[in-house]
VEXVO-257689 format. One record per atom (N, C-alpha, C, O): x, y, z. Coordinates in steps of 0.2 Angstrom, whole numbers, plus 5000, padded with zeros to 4 digits. Layout:
BEGIN
XYZ
...
END
This chain:
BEGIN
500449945000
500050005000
500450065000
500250124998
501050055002
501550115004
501750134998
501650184995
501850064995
502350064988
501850124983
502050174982
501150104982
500750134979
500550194980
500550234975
500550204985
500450274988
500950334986
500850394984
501550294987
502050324983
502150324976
502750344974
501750294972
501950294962
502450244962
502650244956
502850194966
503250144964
503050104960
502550094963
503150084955
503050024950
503349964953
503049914953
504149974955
504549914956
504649884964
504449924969
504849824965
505249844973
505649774971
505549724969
506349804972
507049774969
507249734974
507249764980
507549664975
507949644978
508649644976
508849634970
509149664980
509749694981
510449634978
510949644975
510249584982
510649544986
510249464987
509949464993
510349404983
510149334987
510349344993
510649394995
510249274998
510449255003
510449205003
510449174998
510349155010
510249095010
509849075014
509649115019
509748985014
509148965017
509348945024
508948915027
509848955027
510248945033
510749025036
511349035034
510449055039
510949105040
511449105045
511749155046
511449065047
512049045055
512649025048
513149005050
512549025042
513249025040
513549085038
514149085036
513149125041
513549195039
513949215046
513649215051
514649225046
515149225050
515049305054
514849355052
515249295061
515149365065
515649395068
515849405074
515949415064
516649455067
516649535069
516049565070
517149565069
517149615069
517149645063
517049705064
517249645057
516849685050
516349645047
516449595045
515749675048
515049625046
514949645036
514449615032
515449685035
515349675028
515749635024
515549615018
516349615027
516949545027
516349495026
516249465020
516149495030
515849435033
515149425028
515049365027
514849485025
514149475020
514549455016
514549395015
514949495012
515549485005
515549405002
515349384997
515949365009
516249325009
515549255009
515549205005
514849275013
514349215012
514249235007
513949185006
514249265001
514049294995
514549264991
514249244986
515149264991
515649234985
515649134990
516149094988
515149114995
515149054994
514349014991
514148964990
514149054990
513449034987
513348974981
513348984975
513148924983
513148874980
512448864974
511948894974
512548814969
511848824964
511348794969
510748814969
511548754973
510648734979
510548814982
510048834985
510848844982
510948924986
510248984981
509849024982
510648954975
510449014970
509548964967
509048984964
509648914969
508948874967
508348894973
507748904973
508748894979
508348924986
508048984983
507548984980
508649034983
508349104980
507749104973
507249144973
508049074970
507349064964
506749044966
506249054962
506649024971
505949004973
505849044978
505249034979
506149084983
506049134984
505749204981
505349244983
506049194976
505949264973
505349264968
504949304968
505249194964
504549184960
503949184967
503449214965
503849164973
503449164978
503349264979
502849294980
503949274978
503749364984
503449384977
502949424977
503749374972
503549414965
502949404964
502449444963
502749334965
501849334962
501349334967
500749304967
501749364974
501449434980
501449484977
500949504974
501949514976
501949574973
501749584965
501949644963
501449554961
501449564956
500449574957
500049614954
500349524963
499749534966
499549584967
498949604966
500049614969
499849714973
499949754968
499849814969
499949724962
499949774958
500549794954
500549824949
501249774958
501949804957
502349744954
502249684953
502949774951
503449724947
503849714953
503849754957
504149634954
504849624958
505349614955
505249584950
505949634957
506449634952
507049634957
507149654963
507549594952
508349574956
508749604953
508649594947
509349644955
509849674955
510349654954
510449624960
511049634950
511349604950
512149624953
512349684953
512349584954
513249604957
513649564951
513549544946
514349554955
514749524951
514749454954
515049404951
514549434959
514549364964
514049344959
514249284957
513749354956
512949314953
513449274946
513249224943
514049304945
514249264937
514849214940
515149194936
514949184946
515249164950
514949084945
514349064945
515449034941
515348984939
515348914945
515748884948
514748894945
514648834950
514648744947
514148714943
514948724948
514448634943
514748674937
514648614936
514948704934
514848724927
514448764924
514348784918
514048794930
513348834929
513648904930
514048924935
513448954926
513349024930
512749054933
512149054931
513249074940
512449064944
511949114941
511349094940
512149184939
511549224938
511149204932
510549214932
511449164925
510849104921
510649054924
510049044922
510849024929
510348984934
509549024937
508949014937
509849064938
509349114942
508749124938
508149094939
508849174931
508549164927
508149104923
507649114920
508249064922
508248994921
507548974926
507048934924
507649004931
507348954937
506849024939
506549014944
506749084936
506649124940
505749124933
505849124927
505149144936
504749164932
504849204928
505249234932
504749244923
504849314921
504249364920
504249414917
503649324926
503249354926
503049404932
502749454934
503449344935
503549374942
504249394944
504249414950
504949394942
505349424944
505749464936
505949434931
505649524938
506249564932
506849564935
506949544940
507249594932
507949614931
507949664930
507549684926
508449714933
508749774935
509549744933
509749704937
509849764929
510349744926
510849794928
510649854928
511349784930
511949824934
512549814927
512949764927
512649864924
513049844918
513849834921
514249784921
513949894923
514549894928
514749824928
515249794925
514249784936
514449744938
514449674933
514749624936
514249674927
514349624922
514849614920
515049554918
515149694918
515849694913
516349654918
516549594917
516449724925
516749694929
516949614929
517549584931
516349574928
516549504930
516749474923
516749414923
516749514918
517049484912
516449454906
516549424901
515849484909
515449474905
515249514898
515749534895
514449534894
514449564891
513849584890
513449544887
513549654893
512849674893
512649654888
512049634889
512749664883
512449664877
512349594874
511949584869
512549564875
512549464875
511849454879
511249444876
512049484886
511349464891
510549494887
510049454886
510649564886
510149594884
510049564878
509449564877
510349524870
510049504867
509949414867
509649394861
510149374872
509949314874
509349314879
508949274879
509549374882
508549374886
507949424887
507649444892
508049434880
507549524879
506749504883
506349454883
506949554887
506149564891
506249544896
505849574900
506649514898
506849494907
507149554912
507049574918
507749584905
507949654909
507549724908
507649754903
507049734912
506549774912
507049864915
506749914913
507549854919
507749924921
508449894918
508649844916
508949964918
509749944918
510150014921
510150074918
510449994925
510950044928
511750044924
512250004923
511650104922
512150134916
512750154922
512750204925
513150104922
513650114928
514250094925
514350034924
514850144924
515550124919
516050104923
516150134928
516450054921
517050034927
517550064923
517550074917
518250064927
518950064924
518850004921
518449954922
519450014916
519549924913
520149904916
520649934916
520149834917
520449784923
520449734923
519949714919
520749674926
520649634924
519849584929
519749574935
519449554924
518749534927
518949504935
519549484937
518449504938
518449494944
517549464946
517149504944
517449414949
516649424953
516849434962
516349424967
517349454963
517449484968
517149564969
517049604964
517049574976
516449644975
517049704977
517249724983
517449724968
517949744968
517849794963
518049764958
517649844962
517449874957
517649954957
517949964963
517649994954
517950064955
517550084950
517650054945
516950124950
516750154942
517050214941
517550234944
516550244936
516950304932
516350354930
515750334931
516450404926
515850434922
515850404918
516350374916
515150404915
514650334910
514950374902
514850434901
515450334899
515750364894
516550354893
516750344887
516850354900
517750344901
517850284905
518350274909
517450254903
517650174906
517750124901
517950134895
517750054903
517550024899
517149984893
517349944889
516650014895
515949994892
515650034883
515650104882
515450014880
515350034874
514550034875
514149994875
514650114876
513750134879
513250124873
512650124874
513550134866
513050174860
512850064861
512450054864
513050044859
512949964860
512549954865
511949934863
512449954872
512249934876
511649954874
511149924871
511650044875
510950054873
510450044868
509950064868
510750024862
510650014855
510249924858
509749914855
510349874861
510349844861
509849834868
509349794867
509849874874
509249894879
508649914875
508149884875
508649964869
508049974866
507549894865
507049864867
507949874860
507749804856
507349764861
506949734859
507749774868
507549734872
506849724876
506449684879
506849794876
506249814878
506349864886
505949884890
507049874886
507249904893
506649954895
506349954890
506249994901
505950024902
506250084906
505950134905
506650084911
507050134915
507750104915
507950044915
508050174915
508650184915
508950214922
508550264924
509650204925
509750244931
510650264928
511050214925
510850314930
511750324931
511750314937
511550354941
511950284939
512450244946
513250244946
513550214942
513450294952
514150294952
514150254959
513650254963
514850214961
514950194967
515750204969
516150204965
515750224977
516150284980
516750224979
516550174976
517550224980
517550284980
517750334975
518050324970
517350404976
517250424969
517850474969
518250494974
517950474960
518750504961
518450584959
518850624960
517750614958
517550694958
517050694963
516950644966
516750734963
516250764967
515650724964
515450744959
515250654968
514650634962
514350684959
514350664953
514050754960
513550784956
513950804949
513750794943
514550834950
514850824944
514950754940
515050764933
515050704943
515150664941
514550624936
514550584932
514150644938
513250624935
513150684931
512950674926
513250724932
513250784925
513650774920
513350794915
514250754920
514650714914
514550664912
514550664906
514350614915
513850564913
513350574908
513250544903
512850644911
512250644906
512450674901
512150654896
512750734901
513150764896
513350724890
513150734885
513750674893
513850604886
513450554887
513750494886
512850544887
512250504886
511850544884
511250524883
511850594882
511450644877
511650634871
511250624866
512450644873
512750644866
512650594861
512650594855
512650554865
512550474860
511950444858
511850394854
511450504863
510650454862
510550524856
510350514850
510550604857
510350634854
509650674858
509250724856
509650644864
509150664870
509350684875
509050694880
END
């Protein structure tokens, strides 16, 4: 009711977990400690979450609203021979869970948005326009972005290929630590995402 109240369409989940949480370790840095249950996520892990997520989605799809998962670089983490975030989707409704696509976090792990977007048009309903340095891949949550244009991502592609797909929202996402000031850093961003859409 809140969601609606407020004009939300979406409610995004961030982050799987798992169906046991005494495996997540309690030290003194608790984000060590998330990181780490997160790069050990197994495919019965990402099958748990699949059925989590198809269950809250076709609640939520009930209220009216889209649900949707957010992706990292832990999600391309190869398991069995599986990548988990194709497992996911695999396993996941697409009536009841969308994708919010983290471009960033895909390059980063050596992937390639534009592969994703045109092997599963319509699953990625949002995408966050997020540029990394270029480095060597990693699905470790190790990332440095940039403004959307000086990284290493091939923007006029991506979004040439979000169209096709049916993308519906777009966001610029920068993550700390930032090397300018974010607001300038999002005003150079749109500056060169004008440039390239013509909008």
């Amino acid at each position: 009711e809140i969601a609606q109240a407020l004009g939300v369409e979406y409610m995004i989940s961030s982050t799987p977990w798992v169906s046991d949480p005494s495996r997540r370790r309690s030290s003194a840095n608790p984000q060590r400690d998330f990181l780490d249950l997160m790069q050990s996520l197994t495919l019965d892990d990402w099958k748990w979450n699949a059925e989590q997520f198809n269950r809250i989605g076709e609640q939520v799809r009930r209220a009216g609203l889209q649900f949707g998962y957010h992706n990292h670089g832990f999600d391309f983490r190869i398991s069995d021979g599986k990548i988990a975030f194709e497992e996911l989707l695999r396993l996941t409704d697409p009536a009841y869970v969308a994708i919010e696509m983290d471009c960033g976090w895909v390059v980063n792990a050596g992937y390639d948005p534009v592969d994703l977007l045109q092997r599963y048009p319509g699953r990625v309903q949002l995408l966050h326009l997020k540029d990394i340095e270029k480095k060597e891949p990693t699905t470790e949550f190790d990332i440095r972005s940039v403004v959307v244009g000086r990284g290493a991502i091939d923007w006029k592609s991506v979004l040439g290929a979000a169209q096709a797909a049916g993308v519906a929202g777009y966001f610029v996402e920068l993550e700390p630590p930032f090397a300018r000031p974010p607001m300038e850093q999002l005003e150079a961003s749109h500056v060169f995402l004008r440039s390239i859409n013509g909008r």
